[in-house]
C-alpha positions as CSV (number, residue, x, y, z in Angstrom):
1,X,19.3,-0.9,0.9
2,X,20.7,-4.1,2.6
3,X,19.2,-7.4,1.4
4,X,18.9,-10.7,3.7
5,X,19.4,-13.1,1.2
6,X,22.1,-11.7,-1.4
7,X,21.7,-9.4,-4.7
8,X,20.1,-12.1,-6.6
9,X,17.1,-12.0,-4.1
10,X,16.3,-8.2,-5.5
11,X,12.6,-8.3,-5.7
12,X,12.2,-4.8,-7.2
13,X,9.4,-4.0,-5.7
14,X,8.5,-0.5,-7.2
15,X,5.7,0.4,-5.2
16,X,3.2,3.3,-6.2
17,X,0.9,4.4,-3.2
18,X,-1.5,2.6,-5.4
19,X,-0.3,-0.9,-3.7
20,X,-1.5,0.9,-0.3
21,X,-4.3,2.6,-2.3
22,X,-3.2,6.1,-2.8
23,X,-5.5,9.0,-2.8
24,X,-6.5,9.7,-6.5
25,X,-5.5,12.8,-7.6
26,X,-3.8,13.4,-4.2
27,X,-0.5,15.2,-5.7
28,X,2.1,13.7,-3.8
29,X,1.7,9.7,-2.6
30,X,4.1,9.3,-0.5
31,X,4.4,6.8,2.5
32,X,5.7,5.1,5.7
33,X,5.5,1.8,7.1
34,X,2.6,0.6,9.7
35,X,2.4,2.2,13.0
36,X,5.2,4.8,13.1
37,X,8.6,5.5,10.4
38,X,10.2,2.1,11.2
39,X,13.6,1.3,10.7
40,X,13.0,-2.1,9.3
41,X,14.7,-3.4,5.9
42,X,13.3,-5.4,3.3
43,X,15.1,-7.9,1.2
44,X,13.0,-5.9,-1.4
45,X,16.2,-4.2,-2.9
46,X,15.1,-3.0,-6.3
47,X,18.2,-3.1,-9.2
48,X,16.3,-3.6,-12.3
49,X,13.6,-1.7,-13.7
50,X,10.1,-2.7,-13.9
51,X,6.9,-1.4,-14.1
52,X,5.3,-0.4,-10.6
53,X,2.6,-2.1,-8.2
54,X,-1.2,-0.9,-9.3
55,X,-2.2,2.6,-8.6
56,X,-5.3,4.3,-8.0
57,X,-7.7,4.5,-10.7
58,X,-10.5,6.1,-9.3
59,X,-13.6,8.6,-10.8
60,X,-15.6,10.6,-8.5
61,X,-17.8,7.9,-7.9
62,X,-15.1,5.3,-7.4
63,X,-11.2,4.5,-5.7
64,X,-11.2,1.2,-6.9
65,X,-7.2,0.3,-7.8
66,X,-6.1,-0.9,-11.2
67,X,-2.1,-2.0,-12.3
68,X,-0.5,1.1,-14.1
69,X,2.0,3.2,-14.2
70,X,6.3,2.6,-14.8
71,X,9.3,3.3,-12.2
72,X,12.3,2.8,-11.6
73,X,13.2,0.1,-9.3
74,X,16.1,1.8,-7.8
75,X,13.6,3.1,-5.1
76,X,10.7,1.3,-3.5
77,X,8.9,4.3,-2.2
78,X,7.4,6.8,-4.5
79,X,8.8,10.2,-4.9
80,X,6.9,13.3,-4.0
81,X,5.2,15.3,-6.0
82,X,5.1,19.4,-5.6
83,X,1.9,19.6,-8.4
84,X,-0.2,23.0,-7.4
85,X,2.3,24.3,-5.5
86,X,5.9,24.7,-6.5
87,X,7.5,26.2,-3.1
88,X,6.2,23.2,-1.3
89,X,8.1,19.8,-0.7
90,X,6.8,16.8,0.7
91,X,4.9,18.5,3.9
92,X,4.0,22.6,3.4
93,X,4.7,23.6,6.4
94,X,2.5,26.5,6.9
95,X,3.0,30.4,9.1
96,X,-0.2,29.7,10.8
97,X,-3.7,28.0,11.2
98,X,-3.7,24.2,10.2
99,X,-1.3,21.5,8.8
100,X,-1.5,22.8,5.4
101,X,-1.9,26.4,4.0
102,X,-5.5,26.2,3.0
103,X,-6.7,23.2,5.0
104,X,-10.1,24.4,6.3
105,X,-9.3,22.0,9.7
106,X,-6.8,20.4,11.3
107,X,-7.3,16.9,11.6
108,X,-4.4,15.8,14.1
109,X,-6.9,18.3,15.8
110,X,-9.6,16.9,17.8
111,X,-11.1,20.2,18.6
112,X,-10.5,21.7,14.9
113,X,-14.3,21.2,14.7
114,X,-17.3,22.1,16.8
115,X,-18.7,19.3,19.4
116,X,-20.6,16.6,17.2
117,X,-18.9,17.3,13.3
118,X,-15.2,15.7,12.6
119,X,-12.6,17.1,10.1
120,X,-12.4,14.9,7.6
121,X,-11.1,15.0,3.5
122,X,-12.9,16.0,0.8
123,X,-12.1,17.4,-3.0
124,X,-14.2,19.4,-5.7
125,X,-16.6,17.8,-7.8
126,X,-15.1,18.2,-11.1
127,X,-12.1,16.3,-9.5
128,X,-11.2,12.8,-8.2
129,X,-9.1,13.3,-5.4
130,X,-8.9,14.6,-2.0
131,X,-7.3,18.3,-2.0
132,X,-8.7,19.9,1.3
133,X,-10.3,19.4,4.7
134,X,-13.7,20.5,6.0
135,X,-15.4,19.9,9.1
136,X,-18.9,17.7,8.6
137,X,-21.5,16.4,10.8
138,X,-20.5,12.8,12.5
139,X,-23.6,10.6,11.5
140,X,-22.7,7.2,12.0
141,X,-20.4,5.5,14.3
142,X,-18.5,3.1,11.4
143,X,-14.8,2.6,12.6
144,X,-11.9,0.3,11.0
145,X,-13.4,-1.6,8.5
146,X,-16.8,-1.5,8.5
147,X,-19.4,-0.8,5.6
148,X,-19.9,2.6,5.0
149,X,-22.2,5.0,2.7
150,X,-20.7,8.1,1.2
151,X,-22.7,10.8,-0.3
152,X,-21.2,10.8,-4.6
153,X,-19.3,11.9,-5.3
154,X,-17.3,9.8,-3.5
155,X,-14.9,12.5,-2.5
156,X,-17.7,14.6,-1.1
157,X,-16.2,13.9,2.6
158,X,-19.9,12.7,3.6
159,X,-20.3,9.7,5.2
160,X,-21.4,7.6,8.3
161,X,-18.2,6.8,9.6
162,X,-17.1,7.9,13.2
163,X,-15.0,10.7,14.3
164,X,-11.6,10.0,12.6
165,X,-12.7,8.2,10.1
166,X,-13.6,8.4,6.8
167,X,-15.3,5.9,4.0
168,X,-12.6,4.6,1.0
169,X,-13.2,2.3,-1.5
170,X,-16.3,3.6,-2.7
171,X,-18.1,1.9,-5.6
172,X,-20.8,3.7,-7.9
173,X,-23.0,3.6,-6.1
174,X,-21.0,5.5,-3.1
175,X,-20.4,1.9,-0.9
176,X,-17.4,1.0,1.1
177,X,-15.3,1.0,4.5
178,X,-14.1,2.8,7.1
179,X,-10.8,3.7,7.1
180,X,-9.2,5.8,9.9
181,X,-7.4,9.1,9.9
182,X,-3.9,8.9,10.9
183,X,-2.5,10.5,14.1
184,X,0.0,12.4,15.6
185,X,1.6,15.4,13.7
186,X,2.9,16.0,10.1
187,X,6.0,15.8,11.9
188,X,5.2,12.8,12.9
189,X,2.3,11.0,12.0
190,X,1.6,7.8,13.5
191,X,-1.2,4.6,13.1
192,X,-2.1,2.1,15.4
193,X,-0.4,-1.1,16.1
194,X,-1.2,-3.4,13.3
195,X,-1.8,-0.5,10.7
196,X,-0.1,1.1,7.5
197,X,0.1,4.9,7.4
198,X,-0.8,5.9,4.3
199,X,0.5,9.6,3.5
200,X,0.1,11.7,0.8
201,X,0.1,15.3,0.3
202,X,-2.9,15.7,2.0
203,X,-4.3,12.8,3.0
204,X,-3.1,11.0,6.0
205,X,-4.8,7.1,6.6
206,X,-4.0,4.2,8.8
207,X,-4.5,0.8,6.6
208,X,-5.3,-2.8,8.3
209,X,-2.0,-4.6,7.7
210,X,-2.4,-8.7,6.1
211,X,0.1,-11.6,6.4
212,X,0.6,-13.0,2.6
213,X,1.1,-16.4,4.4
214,X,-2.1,-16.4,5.5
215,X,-4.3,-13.5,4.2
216,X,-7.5,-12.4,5.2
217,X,-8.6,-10.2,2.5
218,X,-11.7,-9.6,0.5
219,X,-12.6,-11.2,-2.4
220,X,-11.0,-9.2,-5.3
221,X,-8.1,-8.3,-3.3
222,X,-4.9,-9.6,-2.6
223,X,-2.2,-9.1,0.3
224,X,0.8,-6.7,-1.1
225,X,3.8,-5.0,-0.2
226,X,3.4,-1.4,0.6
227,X,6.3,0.7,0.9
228,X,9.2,-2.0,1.6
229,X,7.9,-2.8,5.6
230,X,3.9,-3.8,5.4
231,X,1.7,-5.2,3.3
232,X,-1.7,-4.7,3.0
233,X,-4.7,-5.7,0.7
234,X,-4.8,-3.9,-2.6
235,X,-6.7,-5.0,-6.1
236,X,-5.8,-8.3,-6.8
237,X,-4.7,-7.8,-10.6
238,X,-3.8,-11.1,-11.6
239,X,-7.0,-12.4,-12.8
240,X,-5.7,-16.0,-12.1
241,X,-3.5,-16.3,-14.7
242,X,0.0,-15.6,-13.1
243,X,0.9,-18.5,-11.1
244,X,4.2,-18.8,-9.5
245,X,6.9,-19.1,-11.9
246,X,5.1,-16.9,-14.9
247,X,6.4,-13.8,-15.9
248,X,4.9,-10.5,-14.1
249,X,5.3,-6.9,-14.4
250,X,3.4,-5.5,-11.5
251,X,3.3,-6.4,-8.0
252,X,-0.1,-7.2,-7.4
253,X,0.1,-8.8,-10.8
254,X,0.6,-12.4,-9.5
255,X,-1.9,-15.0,-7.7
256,X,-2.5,-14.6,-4.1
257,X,0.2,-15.8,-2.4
258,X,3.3,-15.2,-4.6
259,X,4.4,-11.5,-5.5
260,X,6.6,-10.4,-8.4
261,X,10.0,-10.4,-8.2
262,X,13.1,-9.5,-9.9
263,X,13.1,-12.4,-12.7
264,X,16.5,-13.3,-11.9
265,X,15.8,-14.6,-8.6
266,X,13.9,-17.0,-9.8
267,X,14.8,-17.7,-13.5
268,X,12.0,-20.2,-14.6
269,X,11.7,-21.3,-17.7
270,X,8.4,-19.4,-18.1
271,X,10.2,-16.5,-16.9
272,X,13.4,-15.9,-19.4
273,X,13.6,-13.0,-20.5
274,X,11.2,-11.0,-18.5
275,X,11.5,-8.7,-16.3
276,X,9.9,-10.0,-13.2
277,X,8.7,-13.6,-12.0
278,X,5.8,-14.7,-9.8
279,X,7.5,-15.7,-6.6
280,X,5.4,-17.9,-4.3
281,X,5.7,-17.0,-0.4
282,X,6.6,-19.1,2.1
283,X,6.4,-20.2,5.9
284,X,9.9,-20.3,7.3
285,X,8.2,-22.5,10.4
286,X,7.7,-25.3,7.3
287,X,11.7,-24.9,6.5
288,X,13.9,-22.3,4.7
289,X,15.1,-25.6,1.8
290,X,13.5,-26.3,-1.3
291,X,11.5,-28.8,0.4
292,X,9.7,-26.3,2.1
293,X,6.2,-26.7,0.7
294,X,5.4,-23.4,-1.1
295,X,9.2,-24.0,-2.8
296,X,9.1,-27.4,-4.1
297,X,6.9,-27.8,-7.0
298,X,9.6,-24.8,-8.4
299,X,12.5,-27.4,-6.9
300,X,13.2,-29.4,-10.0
301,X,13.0,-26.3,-12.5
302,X,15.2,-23.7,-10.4
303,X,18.2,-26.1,-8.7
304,X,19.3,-24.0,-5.6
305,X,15.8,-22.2,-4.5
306,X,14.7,-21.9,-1.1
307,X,12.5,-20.1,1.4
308,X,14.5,-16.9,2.5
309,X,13.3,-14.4,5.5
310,X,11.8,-11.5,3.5
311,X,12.7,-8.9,5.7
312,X,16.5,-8.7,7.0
313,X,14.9,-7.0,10.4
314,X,11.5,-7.8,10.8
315,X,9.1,-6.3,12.9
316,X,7.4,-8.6,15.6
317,X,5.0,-10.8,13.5
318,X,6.9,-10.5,10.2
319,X,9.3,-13.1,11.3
320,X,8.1,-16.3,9.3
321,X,7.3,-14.5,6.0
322,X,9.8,-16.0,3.2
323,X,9.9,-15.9,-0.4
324,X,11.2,-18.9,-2.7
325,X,13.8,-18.0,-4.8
326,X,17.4,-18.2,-5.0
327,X,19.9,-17.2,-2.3
């Protein structure tokens, strides 16, 4: 993939759905960037190999995130998985009935389900992930981030959010927020303006996207990269002990408002051999030199850094994000 600032600036970004919040247990996290597949590339080239972003730790009371999990950082996206069903690639594509064989309801189907229930995801109790769909009763009206209650486990599929909606991020005692259910087709599965598709093998979600400049996520959480062209809010991991210029492994791994990247392109002191380096973020409206104020307290420790454009074709609204590191 083509890099905007050169082959030092490869961030090796080796994102697991986890970044994006995957479904637990959902057997192949695969995903696209917000609103529909874009065509937009990331100066997040991976070359070196580090461990991946956080993935989904979750029990059937609970989808909270945690870091785990190793890649390769040749690819930024994660490969599906064919688990439980060996004929099948990425999408099953089925003879007949709904998306997937065995789906009880189609939910790019508004009328899969009689007048007042919604087709939402749901998985067995004795599991932790989402493997089928069922229609339920709607019994709240809870849309894009708003606080929702799920009946535990929290896989059950029963909650108060609205039609096309469904409750993620559920703690033990079965509290979270709506999330909505992505549209479109398998072929083509599309979110809202402003939104991450999240697509696994059987889930399909639309994620609120975040600006790392200037975040706006919940405690806990910080603003990541999900599959090289959004970012969204995932588990902040860092614990507040990875400021920029320490050594990282993860990419949700650093303090809010830097990300890990390849240690290389920005070889502190701190940093020698690791594998990855917290890299702060930048405004490219406050300058792309290392006077650029996220990029100069690193000035007199890495001669040559700057604030480079983090994507080499950024989508309308991506266009001041930088990175300090070198060129």
């Amino acid at each position: 993939m083509t890099s905007a600032t050169g082959p030092r600036l490869a961030l090796a970004l080796l994102l697991a759905l986890a970044a994006c919040v995957p479904a637990p247990g959902d057997s192949s996290a695969g995903m696209t960037s917000s609103g529909e597949a874009s065509s937009s590339t990331s100066a997040a080239s991976g070359s070196a190999s580090m461990s991946s972003t956080s993935a989904a730790s979750t029990s059937t009371a609970s989808t909270s995130a945690s870091s785990t999990s190793d890649a390769s950082a040749s690819s930024a996206a994660s490969e599906p998985s064919t688990d439980g069903d060996p004929s099948c690639g990425f999408i099953c594509q089925p003879d007949m009935g709904p998306a997937i064989p065995g789906l009880h309801c189609d939910f790019f189907d508004p009328e899969s389900c009689p007048e007042g229930h919604k087709c939402t995801f749901f998985g067995d109790e004795w599991t932790t992930g989402w493997e089928d769909t069922k229609c339920v009763p709607i019994t709240g009206d809870g849309e894009l981030g708003d606080a929702c209650k799920v009946e535990l486990p929290a896989n059950s599929g029963l909650d108060d959010c609205a039609a096309h909606h469904m409750c993620w991020d559920a703690d033990e005692g079965g509290e979270g927020h709506c999330v909505g259910v992505c549209g479109g087709s398998w072929d083509k599965p599309t979110c809202p303006d402003g939104q991450a598709l999240i697509l696994g093998r059987t889930l399909c979600l639309c994620f609120p996207t975040c600006d790392p400049i200037a975040p706006e996520c919940d405690e806990g959480e910080v603003c990541a990269l999900h599959n090289e062209s959004a970012f969204v809010c995932t588990l902040d991991a860092s614990e507040g002990k990875h400021p920029p210029g320490t050594p990282c492994e993860f990419i949700n791994e650093c303090n809010p408002g830097s990300m890990c990247v390849d240690a290389n392109a920005l070889p502190t002191d701190a940093c020698q051999g690791a594998s990855g380096c917290c890299a702060p973020f930048c405004d490219l409206n406050q300058g792309s030199g290392a006077d650029n104020p996220a990029c100069a307290p690193l000035a007199g420790e890495v001669p040559g850094i700057g604030c480079h454009a983090f994507f080499s074709m950024p989508e309308p609204g991506q266009e001041h994000i930088g990175v300090c590191a070198l060129p």
